[in-house]
PLY file of the C-alpha trace (Angstrom):
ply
format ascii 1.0
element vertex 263
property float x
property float y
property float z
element edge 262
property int vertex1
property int vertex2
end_header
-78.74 -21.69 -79.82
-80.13 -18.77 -77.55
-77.90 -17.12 -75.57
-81.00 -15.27 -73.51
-79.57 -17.50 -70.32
-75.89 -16.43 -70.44
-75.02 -14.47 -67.20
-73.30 -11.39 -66.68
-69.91 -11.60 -65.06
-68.83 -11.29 -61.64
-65.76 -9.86 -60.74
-64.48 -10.49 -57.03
-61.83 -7.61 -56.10
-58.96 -8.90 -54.97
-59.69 -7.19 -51.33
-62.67 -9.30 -51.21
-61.02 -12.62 -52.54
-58.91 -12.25 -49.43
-61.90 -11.84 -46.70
-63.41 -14.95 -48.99
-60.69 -17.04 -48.31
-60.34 -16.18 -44.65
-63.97 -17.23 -44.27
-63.97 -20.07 -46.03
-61.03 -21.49 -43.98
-62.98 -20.42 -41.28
-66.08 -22.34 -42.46
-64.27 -25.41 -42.51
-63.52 -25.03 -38.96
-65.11 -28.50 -37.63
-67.13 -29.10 -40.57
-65.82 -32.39 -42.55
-66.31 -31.68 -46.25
-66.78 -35.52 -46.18
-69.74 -35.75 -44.36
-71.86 -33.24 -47.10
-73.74 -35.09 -50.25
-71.53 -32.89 -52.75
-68.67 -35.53 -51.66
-70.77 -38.48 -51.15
-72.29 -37.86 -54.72
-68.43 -37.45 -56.35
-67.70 -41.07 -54.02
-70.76 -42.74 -55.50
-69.33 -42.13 -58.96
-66.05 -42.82 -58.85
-64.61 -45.79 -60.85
-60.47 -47.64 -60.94
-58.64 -44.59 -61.55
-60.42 -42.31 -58.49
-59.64 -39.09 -60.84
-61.68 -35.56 -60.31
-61.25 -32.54 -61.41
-61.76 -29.83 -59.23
-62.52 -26.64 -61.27
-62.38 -23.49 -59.11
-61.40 -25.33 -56.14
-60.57 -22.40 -53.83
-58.97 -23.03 -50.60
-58.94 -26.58 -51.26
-62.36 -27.73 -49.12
-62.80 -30.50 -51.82
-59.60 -31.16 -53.16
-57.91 -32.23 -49.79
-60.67 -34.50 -48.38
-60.57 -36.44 -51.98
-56.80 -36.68 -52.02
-57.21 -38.19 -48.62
-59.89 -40.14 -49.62
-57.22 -41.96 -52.31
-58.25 -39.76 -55.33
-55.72 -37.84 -57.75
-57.25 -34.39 -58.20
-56.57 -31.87 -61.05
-57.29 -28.28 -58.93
-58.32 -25.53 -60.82
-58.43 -22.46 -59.82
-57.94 -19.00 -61.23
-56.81 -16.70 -57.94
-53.17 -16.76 -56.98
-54.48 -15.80 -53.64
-56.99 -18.74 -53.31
-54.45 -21.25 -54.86
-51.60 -20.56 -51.95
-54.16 -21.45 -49.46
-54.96 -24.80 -51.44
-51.04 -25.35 -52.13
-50.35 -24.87 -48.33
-53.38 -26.69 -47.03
-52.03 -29.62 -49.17
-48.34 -29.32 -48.10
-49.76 -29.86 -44.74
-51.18 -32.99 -45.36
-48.56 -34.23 -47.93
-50.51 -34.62 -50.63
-48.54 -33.10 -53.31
-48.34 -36.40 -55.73
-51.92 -36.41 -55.58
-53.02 -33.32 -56.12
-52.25 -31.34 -59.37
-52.80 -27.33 -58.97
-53.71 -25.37 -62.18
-54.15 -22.09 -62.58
-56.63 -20.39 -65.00
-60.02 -19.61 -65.36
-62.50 -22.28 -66.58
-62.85 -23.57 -69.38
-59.89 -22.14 -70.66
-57.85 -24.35 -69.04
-56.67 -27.81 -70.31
-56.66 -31.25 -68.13
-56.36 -34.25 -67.73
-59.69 -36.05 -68.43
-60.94 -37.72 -65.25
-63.71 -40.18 -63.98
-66.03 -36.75 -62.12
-65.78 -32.91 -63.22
-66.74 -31.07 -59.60
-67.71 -27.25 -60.04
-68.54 -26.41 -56.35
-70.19 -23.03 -55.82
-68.11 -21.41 -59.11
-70.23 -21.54 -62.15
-72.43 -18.25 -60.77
-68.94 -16.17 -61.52
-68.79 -17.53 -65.22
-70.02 -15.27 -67.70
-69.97 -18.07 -70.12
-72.36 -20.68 -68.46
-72.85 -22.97 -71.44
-69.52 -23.34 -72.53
-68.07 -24.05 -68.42
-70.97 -27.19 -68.81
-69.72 -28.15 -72.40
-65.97 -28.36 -71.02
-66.98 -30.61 -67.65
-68.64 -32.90 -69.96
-65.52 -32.99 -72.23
-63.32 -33.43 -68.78
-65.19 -36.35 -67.43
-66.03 -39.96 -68.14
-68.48 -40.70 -66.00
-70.10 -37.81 -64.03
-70.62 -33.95 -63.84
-71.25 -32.93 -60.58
-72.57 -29.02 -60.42
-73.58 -27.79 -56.51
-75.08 -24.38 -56.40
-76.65 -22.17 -53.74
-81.12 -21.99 -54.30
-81.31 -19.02 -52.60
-79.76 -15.44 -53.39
-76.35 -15.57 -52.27
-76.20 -11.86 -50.81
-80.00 -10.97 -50.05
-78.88 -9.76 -46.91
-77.39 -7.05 -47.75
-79.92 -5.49 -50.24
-81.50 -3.01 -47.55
-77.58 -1.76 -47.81
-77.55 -2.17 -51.42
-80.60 0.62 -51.45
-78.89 3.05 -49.14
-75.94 3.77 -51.39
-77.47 3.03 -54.87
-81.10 3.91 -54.74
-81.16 4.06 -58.62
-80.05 0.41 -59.93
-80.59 -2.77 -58.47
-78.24 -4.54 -56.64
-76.13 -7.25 -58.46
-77.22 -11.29 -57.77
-75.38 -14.22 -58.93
-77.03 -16.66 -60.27
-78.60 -19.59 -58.56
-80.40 -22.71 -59.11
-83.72 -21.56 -60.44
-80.94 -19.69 -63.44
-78.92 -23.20 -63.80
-81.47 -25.58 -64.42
-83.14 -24.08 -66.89
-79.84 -23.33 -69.00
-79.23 -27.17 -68.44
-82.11 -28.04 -70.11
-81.65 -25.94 -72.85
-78.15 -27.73 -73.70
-80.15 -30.60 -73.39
-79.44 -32.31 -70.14
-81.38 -33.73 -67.49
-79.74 -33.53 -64.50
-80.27 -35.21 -61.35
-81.05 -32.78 -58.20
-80.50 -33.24 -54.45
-81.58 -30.00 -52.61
-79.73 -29.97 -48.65
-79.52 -27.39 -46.27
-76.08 -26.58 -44.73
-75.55 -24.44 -41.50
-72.95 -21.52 -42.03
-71.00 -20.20 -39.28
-70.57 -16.65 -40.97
-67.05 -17.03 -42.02
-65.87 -13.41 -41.86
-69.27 -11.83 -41.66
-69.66 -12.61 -37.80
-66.28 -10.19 -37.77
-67.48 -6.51 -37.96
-63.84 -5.39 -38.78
-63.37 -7.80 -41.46
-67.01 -7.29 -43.04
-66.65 -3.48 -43.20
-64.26 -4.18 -45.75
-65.58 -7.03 -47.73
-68.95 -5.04 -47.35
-67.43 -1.95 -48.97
-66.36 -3.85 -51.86
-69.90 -5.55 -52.28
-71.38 -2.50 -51.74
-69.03 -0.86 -54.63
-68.24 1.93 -51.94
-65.61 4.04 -53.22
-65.70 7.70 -50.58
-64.52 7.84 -47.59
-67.56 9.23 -46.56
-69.82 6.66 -47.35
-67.63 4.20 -45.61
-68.20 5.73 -42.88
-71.80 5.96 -43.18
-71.79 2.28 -43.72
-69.55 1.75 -40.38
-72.78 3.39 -38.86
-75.33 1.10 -40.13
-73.33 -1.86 -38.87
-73.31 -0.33 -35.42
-76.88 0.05 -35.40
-77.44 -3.47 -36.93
-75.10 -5.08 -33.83
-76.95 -2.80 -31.80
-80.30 -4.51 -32.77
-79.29 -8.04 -32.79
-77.83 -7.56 -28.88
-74.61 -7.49 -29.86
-74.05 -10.25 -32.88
-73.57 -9.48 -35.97
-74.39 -12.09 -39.07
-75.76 -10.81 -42.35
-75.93 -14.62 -43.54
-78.98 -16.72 -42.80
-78.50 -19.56 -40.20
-77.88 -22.07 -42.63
-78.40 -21.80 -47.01
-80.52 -24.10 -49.54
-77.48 -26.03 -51.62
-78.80 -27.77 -55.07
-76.26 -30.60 -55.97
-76.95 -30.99 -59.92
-75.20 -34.23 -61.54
-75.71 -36.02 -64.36
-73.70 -38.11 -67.02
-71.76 -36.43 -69.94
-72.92 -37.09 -72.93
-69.64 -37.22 -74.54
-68.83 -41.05 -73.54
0 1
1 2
2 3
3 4
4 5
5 6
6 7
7 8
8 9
9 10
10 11
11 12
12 13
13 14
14 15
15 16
16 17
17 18
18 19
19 20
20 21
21 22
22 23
23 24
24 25
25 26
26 27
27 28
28 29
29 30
30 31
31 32
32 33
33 34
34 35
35 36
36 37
37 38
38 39
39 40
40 41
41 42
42 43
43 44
44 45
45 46
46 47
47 48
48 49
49 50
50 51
51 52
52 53
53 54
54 55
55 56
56 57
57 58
58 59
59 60
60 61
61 62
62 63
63 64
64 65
65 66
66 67
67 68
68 69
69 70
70 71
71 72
72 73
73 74
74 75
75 76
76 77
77 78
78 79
79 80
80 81
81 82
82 83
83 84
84 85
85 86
86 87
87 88
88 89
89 90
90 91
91 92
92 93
93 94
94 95
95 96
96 97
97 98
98 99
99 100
100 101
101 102
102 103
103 104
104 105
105 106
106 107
107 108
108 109
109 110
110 111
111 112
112 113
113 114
114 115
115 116
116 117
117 118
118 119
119 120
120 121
121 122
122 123
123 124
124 125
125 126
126 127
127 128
128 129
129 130
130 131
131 132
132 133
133 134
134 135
135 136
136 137
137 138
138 139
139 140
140 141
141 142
142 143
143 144
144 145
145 146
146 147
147 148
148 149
149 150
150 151
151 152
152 153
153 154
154 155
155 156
156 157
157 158
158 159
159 160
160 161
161 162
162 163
163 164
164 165
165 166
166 167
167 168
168 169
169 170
170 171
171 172
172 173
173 174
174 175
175 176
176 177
177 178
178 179
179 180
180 181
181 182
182 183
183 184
184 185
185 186
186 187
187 188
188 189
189 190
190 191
191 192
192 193
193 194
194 195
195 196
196 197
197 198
198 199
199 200
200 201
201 202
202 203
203 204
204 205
205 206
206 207
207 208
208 209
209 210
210 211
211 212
212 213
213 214
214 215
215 216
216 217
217 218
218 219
219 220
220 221
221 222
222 223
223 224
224 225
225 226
226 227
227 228
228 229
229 230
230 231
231 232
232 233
233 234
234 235
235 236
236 237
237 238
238 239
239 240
240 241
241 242
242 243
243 244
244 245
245 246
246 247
247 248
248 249
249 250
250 251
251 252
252 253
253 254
254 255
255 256
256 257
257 258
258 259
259 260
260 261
261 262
């Protein structure tokens, strides 16, 4: 079986992981995780036992809305950072005998199986694409549910990218147009439902928090090109009248579902 589609691996410093989680609280600042088609397409396949599993489910933006919504929800997720946000967010809403946190990376993690595997905006960081799709098709009965960004993730920053390494290109996790096409390969075809969502920026609309999580992106490692980069994000307020976003208005989201072959 070629391998020629396997993706490299994307390793989120822990610095980073923390600004990630910030903003993705923030993002679900009066947005209802309900309301997107990623949840109505996990509702539309959900049978008696209401069982998911939620693999890389980061602060929770899934997990809580389906334990809410009656569901029992395996949460997997591989950051100890990202998984006391989840544990607290649930805590708050007493969920705990619904929801089931496990930590690990997948798919080398074992669960439960349940009715709909959910792998929201997490296969990009596997370096092992095939086998992550293998293991949601061993983990559910009825549906594998995939949603992925179409568009390059962190295309806004590539003019930055150029500054501080002229000589390589900048690193891109993978997107659709790299899923599909792997999908395919294995021999599935999927269902797709393109959407657009509207970001807020999270913690890139926060100059002080995105020097940071830029830095790290950026793999800036001297002081002094820290502060060079503190420069350019002057300069870039300056032009946009004082905002600052390095995020499009809103992002292409493919959600990719189809049934696992295993049942």
């Amino acid at each position: 079986m070629s391998s020629q589609t396997d993706w490299q691996e994307i390793v989120v410093p822990e610095k980073l992981m923390n600004h990630m989680a910030e903003g993705l609280r923030a993002s679900q600042e009066g947005r209802d995780a309900k309301d997107t088609p990623i949840f109505q397409e996990i509702l539309s396949h959900l049978g008696a036992q209401r069982s998911v599993v939620d693999i890389g489910a980061g602060v929770g933006r899934f997990t809580v809305p389906l334990a809410e919504h009656g569901c029992t929800v395996w949460a997997v997720e591989p950051s100890e950072l990202m998984r006391a946000h989840l544990q607290e967010a649930v805590a708050i809403k007493e969920l705990e005998s619904a929801v089931h946190t496990l930590p690990g990376m997948w798919p080398d993690v074992e669960v439960s199986a349940a009715e709909v595997a959910l792998a929201a905006f997490v296969i990009h960081f596997s370096p092992r694409p095939r086998e992550f799709v293998r293991a949601m098709e061993a983990a559910a009965t009825e549906r594998c549910v995939v949603a992925i960004h179409v568009d390059p993730m962190f295309s806004g920053i590539n003019d930055l990218w150029r500054v501080f390494h002229p000589d390589r290109m900048a690193p891109q996790p993978p997107v659709f147009r790299d899923l599909y096409p792997l999908l395919l390969e294995e021999g599935i075809v999927a269902d797709v439902h393109v959407y657009e969502e509207p970001r807020n920026g999270g913690f890139w609309r926060d100059p002080a928090k995105a020097l940071e999580g830029l830095a790290e992106l950026l793999q800036i490692e001297t002081d002094v090109e820290r502060e060079q980069l503190a420069v350019l994000l002057r300069e870039r307020i300056e032009k946009q009248g004082g905002a600052f976003s390095f995020a499009p208005q809103a992002s292409r989201i493919a959600v990719v579902s189809w049934q696992p072959r295993m049942t």
